[in-house]
DSSP file (Angstrom, degrees, kcal/mol; ACC not computed):
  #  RESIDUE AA STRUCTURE BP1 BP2  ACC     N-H-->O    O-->H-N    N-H-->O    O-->H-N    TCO  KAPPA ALPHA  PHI   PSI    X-CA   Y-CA   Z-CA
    1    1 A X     >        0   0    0      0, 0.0     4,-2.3     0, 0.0     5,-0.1   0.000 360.0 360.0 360.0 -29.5  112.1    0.8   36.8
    2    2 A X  T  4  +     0   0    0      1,-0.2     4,-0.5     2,-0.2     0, 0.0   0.377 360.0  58.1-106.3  20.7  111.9    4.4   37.3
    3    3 A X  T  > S+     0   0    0      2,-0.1     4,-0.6     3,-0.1    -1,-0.2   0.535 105.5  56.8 -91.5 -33.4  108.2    4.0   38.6
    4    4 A X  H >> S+     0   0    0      2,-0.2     3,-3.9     3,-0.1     4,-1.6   0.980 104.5  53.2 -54.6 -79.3  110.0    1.5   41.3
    5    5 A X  H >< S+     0   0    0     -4,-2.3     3,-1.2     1,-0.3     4,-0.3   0.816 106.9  49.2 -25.9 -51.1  112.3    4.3   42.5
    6    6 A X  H >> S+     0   0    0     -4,-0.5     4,-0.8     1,-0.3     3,-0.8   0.678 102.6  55.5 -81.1   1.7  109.9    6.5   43.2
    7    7 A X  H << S+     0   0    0     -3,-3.9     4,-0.5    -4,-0.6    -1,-0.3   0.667 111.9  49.6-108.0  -4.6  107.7    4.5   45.1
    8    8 A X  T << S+     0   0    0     -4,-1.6     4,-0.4    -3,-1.2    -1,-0.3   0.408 105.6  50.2 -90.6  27.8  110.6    3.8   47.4
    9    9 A X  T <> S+     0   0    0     -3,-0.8     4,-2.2    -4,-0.3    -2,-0.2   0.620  97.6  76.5-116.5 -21.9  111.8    7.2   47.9
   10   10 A X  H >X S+     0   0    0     -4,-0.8     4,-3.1     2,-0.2     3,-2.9   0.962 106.2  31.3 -54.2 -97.5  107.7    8.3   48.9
   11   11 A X  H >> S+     0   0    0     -4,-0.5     4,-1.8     1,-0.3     3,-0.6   0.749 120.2  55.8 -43.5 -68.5  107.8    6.5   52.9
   12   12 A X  H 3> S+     0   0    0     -4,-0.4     4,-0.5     1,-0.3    -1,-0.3   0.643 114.2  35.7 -63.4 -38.5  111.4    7.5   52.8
   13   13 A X  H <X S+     0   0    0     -3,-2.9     4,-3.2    -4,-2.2    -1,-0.3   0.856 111.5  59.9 -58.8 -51.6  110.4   11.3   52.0
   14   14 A X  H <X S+     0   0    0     -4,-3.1     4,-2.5    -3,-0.6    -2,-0.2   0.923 111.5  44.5 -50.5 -47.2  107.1   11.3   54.3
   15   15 A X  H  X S+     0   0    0     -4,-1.8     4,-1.2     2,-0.2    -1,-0.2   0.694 109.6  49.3 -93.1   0.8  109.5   10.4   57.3
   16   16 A X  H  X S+     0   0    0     -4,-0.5     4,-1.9    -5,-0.3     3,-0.3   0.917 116.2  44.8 -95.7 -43.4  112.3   12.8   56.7
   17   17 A X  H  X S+     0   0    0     -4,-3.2     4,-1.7     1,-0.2     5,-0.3   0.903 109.4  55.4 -64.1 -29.4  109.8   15.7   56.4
   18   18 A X  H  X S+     0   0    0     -4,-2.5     4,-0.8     1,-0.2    -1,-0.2   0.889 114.0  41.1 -53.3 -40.8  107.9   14.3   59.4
   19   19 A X  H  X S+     0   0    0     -4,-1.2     4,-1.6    -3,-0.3    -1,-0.2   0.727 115.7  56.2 -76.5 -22.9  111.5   14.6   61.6
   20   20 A X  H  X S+     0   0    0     -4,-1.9     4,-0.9    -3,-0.2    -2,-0.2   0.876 104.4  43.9 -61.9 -49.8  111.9   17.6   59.9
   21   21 A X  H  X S+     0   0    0     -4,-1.7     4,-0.7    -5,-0.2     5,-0.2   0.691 116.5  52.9 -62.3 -30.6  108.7   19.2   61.0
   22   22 A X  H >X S+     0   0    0     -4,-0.8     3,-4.2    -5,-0.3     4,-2.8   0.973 106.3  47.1 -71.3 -61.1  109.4   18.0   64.5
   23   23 A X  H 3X S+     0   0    0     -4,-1.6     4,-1.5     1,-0.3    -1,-0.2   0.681 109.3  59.4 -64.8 -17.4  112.6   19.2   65.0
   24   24 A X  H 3X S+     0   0    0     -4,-0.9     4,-0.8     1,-0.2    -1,-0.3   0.445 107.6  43.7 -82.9   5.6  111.2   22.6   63.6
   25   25 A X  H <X S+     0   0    0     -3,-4.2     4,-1.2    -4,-0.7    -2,-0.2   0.581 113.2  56.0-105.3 -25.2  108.7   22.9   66.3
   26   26 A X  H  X S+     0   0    0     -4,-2.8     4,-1.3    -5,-0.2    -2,-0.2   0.833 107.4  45.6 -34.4 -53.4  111.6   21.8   68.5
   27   27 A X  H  X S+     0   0    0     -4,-1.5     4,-0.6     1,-0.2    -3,-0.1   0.997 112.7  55.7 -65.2 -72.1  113.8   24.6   67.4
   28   28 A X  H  X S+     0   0    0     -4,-0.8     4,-1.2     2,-0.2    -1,-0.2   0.514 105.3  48.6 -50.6 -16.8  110.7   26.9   67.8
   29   29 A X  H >X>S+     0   0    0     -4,-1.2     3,-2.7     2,-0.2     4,-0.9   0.948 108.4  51.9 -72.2 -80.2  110.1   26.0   71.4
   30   30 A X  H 3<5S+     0   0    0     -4,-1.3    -2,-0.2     1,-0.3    -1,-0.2   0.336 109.0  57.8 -12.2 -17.3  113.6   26.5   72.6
   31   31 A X  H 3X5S+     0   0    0     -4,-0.6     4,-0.9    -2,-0.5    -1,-0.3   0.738 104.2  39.5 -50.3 -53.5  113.4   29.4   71.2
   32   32 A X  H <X5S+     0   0    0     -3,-2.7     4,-1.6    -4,-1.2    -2,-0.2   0.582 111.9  64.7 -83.9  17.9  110.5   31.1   72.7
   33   33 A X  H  X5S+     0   0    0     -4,-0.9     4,-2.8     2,-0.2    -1,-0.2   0.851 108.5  41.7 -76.1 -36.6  111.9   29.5   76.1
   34   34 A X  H  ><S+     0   0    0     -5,-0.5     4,-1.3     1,-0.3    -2,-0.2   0.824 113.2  54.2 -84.4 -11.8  114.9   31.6   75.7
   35   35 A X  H  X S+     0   0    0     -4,-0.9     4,-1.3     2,-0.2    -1,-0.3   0.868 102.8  48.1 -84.7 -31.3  113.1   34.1   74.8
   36   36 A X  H  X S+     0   0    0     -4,-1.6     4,-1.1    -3,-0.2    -2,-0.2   0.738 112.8  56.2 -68.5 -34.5  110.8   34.2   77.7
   37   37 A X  H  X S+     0   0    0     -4,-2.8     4,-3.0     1,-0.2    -2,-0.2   0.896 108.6  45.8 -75.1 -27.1  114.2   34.0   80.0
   38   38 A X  H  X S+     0   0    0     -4,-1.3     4,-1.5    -5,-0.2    -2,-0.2   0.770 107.6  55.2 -91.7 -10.0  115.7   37.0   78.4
   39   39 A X  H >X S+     0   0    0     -4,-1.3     3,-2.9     2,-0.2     4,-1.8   0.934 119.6  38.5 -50.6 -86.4  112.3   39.0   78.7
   40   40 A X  H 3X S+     0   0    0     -4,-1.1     4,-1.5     1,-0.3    -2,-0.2   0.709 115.3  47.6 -31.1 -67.6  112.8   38.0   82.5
   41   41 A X  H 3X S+     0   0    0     -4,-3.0     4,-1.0     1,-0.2    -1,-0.3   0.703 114.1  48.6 -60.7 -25.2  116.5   38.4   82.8
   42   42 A X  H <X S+     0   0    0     -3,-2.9     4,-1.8    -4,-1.5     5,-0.3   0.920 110.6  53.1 -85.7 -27.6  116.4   42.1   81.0
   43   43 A X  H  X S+     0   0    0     -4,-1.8     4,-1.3    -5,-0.2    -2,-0.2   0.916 110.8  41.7 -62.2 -37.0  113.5   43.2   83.2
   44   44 A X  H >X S+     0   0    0     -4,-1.5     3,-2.9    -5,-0.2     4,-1.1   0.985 113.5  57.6 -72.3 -62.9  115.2   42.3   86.5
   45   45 A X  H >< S+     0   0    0     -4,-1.0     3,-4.6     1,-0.2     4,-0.5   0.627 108.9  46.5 -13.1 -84.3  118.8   44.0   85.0
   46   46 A X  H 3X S+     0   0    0     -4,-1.8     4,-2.9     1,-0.3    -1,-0.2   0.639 112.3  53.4 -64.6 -13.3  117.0   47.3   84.4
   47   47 A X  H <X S+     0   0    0     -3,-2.9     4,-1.0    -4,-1.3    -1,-0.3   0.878 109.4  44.8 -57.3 -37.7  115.6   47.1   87.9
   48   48 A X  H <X S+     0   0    0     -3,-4.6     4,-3.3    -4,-1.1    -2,-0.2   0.907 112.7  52.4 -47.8 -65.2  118.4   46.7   89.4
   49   49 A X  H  > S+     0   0    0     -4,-0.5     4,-1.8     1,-0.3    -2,-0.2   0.671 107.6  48.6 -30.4 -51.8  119.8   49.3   87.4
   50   50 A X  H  X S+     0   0    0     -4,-2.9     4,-1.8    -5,-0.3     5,-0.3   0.913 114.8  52.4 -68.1 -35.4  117.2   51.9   88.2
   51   51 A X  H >X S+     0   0    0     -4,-1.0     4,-3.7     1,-0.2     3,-0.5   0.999 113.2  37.7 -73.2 -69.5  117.8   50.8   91.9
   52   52 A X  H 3X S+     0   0    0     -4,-3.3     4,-2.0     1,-0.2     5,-0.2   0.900 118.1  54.7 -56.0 -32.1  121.5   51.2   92.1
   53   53 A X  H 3X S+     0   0    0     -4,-1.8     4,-3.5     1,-0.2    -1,-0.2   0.985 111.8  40.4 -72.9 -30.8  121.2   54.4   89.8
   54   54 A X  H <X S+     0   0    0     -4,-1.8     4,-1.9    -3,-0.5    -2,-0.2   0.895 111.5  60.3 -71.5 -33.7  118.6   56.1   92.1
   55   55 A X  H >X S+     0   0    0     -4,-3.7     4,-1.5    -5,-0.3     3,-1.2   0.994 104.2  51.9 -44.2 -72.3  120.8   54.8   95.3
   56   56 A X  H 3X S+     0   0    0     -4,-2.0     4,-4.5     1,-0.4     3,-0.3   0.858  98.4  64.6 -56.5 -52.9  123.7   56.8   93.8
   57   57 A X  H 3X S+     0   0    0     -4,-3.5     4,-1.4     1,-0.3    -1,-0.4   0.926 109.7  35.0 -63.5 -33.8  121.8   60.0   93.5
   58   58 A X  H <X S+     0   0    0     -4,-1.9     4,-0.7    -3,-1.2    -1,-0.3   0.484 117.4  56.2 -98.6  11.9  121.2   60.5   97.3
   59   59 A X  H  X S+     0   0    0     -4,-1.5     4,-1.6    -3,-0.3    -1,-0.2   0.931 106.7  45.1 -43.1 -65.9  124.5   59.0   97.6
   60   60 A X  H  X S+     0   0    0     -4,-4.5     4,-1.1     1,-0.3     3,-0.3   0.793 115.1  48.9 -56.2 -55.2  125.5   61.8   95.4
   61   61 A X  H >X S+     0   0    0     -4,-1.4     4,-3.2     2,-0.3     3,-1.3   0.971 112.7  53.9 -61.5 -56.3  123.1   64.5   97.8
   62   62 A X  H 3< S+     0   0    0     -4,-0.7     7,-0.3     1,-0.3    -1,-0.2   0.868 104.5  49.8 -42.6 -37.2  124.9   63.0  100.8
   63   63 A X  H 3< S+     0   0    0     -4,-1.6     3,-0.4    -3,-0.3    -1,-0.3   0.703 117.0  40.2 -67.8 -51.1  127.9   63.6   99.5
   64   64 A X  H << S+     0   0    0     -3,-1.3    -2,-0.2    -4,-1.1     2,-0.2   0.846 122.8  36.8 -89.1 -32.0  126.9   67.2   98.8
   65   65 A X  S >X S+     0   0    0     -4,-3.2     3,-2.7     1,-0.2     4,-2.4  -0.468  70.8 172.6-111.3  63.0  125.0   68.0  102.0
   66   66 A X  H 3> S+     0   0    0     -3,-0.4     4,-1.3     1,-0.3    -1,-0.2   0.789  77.5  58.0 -37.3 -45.9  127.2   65.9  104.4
   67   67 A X  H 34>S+     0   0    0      2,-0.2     5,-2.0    -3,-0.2    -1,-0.3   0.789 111.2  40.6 -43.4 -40.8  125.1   67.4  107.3
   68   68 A X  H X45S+     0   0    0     -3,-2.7     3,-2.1     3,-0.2    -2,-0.2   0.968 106.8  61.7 -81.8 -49.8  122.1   66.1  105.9
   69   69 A X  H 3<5S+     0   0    0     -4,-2.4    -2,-0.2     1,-0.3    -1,-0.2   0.723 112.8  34.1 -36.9 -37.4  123.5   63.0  105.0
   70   70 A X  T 3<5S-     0   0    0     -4,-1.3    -1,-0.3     2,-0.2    -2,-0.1  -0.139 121.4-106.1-116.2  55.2  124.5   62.0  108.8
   71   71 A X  T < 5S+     0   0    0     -3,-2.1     2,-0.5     1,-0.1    -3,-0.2   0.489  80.6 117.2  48.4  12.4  120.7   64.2  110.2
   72   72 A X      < +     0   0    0     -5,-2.0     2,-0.4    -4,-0.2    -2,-0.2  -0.761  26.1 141.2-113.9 153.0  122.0   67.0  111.7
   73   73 A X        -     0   0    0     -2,-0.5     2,-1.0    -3,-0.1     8,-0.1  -0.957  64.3 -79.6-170.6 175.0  121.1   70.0  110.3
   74   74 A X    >   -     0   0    0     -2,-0.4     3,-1.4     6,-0.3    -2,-0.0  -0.665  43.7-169.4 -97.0 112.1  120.2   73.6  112.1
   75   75 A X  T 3  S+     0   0    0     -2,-1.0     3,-0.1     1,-0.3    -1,-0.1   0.177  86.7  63.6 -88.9  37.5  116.2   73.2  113.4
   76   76 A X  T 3  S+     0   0    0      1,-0.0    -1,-0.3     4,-0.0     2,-0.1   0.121  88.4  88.2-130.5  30.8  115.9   76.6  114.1
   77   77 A X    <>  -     0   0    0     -3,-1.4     4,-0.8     1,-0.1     5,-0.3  -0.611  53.3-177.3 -99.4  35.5  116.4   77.0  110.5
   78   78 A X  H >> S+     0   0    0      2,-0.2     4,-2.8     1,-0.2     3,-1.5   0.770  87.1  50.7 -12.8 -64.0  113.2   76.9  108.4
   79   79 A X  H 3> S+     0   0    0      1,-0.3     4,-0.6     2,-0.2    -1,-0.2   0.982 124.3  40.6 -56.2 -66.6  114.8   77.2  104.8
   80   80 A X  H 3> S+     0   0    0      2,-0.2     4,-0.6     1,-0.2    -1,-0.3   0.320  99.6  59.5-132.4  77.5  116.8   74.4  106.3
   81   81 A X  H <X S+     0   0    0     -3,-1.5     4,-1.9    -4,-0.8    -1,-0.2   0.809 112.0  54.3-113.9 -70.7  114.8   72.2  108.2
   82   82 A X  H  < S+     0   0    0     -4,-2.8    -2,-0.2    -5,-0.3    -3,-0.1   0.147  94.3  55.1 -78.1  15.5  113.2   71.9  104.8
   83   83 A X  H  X S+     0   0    0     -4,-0.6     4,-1.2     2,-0.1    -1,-0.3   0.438 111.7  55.1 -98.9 -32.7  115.7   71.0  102.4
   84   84 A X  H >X S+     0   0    0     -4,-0.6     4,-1.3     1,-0.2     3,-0.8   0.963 106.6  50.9 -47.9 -42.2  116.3   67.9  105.1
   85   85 A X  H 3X S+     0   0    0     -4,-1.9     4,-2.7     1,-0.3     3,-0.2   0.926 114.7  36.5 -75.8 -36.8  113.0   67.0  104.9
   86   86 A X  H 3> S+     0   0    0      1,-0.2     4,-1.6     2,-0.2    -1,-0.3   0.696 109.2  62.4 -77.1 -12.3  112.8   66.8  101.2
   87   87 A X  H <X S+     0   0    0     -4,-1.2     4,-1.3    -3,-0.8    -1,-0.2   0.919 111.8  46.6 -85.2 -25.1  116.6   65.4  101.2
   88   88 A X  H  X S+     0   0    0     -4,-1.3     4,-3.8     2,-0.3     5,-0.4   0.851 104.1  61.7 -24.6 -56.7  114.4   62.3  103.4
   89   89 A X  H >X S+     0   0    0     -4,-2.7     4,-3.5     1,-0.3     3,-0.9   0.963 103.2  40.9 -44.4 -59.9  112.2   62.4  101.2
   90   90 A X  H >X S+     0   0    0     -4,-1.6     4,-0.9     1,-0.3     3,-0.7   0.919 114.7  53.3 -61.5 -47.3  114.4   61.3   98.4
   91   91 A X  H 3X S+     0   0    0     -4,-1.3     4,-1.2     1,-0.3    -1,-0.3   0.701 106.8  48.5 -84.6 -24.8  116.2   58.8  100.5
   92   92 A X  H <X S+     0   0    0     -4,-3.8     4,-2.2    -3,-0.9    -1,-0.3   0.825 109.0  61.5 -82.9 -31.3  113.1   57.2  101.4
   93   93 A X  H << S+     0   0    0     -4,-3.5    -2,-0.2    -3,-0.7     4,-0.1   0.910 112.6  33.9  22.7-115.8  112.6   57.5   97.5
   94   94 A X  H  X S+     0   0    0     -4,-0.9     4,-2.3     1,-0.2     3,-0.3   0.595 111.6  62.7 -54.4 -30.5  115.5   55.3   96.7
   95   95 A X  H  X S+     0   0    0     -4,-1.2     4,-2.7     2,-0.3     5,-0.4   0.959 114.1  42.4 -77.5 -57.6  114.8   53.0  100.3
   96   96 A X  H  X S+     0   0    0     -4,-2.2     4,-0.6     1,-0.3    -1,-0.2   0.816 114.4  46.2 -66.3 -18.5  111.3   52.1   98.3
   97   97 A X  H  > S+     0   0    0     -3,-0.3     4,-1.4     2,-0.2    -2,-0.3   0.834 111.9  46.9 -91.7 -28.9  112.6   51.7   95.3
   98   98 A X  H  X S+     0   0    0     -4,-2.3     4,-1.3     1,-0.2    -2,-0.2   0.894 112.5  57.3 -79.2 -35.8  115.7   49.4   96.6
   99   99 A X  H  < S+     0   0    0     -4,-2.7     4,-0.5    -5,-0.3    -1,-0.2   0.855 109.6  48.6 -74.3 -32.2  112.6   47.2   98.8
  100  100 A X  H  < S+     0   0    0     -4,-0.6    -2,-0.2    -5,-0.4    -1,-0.2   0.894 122.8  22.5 -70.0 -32.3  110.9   46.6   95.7
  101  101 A X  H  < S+     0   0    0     -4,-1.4    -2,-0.2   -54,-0.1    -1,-0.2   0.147 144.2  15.5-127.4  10.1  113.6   45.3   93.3
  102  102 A X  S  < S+     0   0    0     -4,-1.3     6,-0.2    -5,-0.1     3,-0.2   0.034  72.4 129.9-174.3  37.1  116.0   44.1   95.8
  103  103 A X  S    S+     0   0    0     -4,-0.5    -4,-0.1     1,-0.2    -3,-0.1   0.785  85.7  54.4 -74.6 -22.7  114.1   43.8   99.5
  104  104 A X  S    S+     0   0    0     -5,-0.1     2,-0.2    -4,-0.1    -1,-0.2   0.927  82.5  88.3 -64.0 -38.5  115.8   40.0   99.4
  105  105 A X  S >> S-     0   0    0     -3,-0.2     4,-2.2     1,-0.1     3,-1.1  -0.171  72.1-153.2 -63.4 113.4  119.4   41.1   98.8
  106  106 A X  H 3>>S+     0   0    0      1,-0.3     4,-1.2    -2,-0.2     5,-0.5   0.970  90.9  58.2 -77.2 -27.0  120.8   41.7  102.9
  107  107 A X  H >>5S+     0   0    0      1,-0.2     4,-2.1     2,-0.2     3,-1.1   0.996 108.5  43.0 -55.1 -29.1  123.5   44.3  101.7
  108  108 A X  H <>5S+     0   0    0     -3,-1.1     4,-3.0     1,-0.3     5,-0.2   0.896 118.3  41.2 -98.4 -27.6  120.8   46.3  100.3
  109  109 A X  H 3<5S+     0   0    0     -4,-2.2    -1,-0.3     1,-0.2    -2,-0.2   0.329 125.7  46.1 -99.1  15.1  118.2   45.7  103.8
  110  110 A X  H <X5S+     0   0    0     -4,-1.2     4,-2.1    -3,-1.1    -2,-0.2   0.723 111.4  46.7-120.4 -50.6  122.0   46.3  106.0
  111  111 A X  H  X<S+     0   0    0     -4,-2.1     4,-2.5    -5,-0.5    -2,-0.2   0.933 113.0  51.3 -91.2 -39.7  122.9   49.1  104.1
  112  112 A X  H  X S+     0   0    0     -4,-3.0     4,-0.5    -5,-0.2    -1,-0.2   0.955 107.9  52.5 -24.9 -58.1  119.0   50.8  104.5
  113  113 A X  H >> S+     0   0    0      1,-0.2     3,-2.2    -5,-0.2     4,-1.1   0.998 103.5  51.7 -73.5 -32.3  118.8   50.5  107.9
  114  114 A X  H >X S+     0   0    0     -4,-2.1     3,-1.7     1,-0.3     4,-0.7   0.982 117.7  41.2 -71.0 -33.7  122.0   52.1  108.8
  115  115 A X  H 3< S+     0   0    0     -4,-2.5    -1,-0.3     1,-0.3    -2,-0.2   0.203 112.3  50.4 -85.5  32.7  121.0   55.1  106.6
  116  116 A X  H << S+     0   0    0     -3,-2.2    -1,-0.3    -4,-0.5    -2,-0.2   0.146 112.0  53.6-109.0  -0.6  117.3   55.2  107.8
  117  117 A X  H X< S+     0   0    0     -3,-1.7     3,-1.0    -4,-1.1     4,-0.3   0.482  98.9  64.6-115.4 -25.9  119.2   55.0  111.7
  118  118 A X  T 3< S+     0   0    0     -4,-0.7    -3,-0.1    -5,-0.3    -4,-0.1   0.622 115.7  25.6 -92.0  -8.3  121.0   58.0  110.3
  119  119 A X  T >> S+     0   0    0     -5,-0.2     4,-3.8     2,-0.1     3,-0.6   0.077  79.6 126.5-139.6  25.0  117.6   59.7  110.3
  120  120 A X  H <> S+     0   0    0     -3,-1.0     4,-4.7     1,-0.3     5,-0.4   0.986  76.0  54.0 -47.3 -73.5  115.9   57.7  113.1
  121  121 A X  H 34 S+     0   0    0     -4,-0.3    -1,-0.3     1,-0.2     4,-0.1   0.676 113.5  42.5 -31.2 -38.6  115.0   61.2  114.9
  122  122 A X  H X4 S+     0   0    0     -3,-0.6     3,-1.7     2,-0.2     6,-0.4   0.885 115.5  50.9-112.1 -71.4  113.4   62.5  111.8
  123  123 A X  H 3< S+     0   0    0     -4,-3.8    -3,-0.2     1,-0.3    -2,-0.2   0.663 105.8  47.1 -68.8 -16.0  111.7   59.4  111.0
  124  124 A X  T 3< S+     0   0    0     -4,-4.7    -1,-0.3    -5,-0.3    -2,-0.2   0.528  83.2 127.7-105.5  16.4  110.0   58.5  114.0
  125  125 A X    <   -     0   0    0     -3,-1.7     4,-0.4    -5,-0.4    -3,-0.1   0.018  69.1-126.9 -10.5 140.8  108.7   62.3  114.3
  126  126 A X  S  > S+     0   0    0      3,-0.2     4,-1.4     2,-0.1    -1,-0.1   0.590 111.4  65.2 -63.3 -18.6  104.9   62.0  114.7
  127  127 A X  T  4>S+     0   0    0      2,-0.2     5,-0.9     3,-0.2     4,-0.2   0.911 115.2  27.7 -67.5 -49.9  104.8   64.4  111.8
  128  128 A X  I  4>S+     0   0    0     -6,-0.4     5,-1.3     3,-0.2     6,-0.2   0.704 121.9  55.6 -91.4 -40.3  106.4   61.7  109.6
  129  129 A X  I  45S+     0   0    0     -4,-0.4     4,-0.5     1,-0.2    -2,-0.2   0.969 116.0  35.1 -61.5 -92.2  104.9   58.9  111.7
  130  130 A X  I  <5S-     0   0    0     -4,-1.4    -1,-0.2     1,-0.1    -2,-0.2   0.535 139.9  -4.7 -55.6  -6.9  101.1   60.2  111.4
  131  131 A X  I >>5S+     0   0    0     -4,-0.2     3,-2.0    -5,-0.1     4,-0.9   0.486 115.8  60.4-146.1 -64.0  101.2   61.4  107.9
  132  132 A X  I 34<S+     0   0    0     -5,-0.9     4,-0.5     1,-0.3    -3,-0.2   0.638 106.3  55.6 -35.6 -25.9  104.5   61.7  105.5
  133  133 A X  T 34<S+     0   0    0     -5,-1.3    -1,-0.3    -4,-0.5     8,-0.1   0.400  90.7  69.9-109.2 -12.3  105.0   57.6  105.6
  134  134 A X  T <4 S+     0   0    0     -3,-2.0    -1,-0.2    -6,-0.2    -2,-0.1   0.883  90.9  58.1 -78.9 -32.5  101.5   57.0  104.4
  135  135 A X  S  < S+     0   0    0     -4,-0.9    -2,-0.2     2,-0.1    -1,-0.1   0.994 101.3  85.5 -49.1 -54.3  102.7   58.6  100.3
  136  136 A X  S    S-     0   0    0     -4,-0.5     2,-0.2     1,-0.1   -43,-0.1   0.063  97.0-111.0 -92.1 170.4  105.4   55.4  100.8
  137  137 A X    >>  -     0   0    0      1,-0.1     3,-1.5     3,-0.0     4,-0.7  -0.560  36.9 -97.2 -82.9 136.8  104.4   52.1   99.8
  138  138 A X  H 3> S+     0   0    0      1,-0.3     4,-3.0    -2,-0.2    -1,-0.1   0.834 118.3  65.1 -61.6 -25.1  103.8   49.3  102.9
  139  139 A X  H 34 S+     0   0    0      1,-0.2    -1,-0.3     2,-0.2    -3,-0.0   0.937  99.8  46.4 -13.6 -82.8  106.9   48.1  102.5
  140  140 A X  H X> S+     0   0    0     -3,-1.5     4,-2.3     1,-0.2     3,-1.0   0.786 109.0  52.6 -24.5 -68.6  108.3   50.7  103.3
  141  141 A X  H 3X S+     0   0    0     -4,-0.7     4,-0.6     1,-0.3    -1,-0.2   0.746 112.1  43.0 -52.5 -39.5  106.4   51.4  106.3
  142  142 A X  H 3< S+     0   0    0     -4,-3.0    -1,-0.3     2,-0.2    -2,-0.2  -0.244 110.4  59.5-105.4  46.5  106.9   48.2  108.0
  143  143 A X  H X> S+     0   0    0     -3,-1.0     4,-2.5    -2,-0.1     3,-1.1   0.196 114.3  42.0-114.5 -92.3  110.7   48.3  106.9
  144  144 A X  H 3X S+     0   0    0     -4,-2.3     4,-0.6     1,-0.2    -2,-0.2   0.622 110.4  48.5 -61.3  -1.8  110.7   51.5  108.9
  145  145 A X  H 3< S+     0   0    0     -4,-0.6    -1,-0.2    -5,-0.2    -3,-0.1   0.673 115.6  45.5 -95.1 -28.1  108.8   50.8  111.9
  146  146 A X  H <4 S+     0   0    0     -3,-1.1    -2,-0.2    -5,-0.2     3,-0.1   0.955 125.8  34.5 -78.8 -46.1  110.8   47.5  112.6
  147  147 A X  H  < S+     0   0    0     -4,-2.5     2,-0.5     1,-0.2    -3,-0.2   0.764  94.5  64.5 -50.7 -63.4  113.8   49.2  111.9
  148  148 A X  S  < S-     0   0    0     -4,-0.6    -1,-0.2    -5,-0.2     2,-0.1  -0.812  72.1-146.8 -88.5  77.3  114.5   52.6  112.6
  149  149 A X        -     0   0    0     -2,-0.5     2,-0.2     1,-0.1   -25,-0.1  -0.275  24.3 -98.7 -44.4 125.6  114.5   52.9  116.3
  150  150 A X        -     0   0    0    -30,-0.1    -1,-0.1    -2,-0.1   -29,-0.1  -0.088  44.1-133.2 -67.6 116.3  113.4   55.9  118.1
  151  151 A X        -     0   0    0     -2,-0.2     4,-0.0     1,-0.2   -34,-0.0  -0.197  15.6-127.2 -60.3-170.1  117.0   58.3  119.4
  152  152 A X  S    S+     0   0    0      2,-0.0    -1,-0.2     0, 0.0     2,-0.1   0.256  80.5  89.9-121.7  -5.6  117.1   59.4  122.6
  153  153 A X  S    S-     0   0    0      1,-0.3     3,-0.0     3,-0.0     0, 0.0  -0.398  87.5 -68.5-100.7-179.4  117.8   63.4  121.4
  154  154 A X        -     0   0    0      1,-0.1     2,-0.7    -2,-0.1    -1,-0.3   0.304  54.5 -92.5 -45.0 168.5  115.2   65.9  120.8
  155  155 A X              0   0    0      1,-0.1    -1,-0.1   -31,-0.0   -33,-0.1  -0.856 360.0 360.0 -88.1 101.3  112.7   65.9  117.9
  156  156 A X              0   0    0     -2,-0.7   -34,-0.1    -3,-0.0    -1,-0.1  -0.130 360.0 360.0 -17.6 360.0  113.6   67.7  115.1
């Protein structure tokens, strides 16, 4: 009799480890799915994150050099003539980093142009025009040549 049991408990064993094995290859795909979405989903965060934090510093500079911040500055000023250009610099920086990780988002391409218009004069320079804008990435460059519209005052 107890040679009977076992030979019905055999199929009955074979098929709960076979649904067993499935559902553990189940598990394991649904795993690495979610795992491949939080790969994805932390990479964009910390982009973001680097964006909005680099934003904030030449907020933060704007903030401190209010003159630079809306383009005006003294040009018969070497020393500073050339802490604007380098405070550009950074803002075009943060404007390349914010067109890479966020070029879709339209606050971010609304809130660019009006501070690349803040610096229109300065940025359509031929100085910047023929040489400085080539370091940035083409983004960048065809962001600010559709954009930033030439002023009507002197050149800087």
């Amino acid at each position: 009799m107890l040679n009977g049991i076992q030979n019905l408990e055999l199929p009955y064993l074979q098929k709960l480890s076979s649904v067993a094995l499935v559902i553990a290859a189940t598990v394991a795909i649904i795993t690495m799915i979610v795992t491949v979405f939080q790969l994805y989903f932390n990479r964009k965060y910390m982009k973001q994150a680097a964006t909005k934090t680099t934003y904030r510093e030449y907020l933060k500079l704007a903030t401190k050099y209010p003159n630079f911040g809306d383009g005006n500055f003294d040009r018969s000023n070497e020393i500073e003539r050339t802490r604007y250009e380098w405070f550009v610099s950074f803002f075009l920086l943060a404007a390349e980093e914010v067109l890479e990780n966020a070029g879709s988002d339209k606050f971010w391409l609304e809130a660019l142009k009006e501070e690349a218009g803040r610096h229109s004069e300065y940025l359509n320079s031929d100085y910047i025009q023929r040489t400085e804008l080539n370091f940035y990435s083409k983004k960048l460059q065809k962001f600010i040549r559709e954009n930033v519209k030439p002023s009507k005052s002197s050149k800087p």
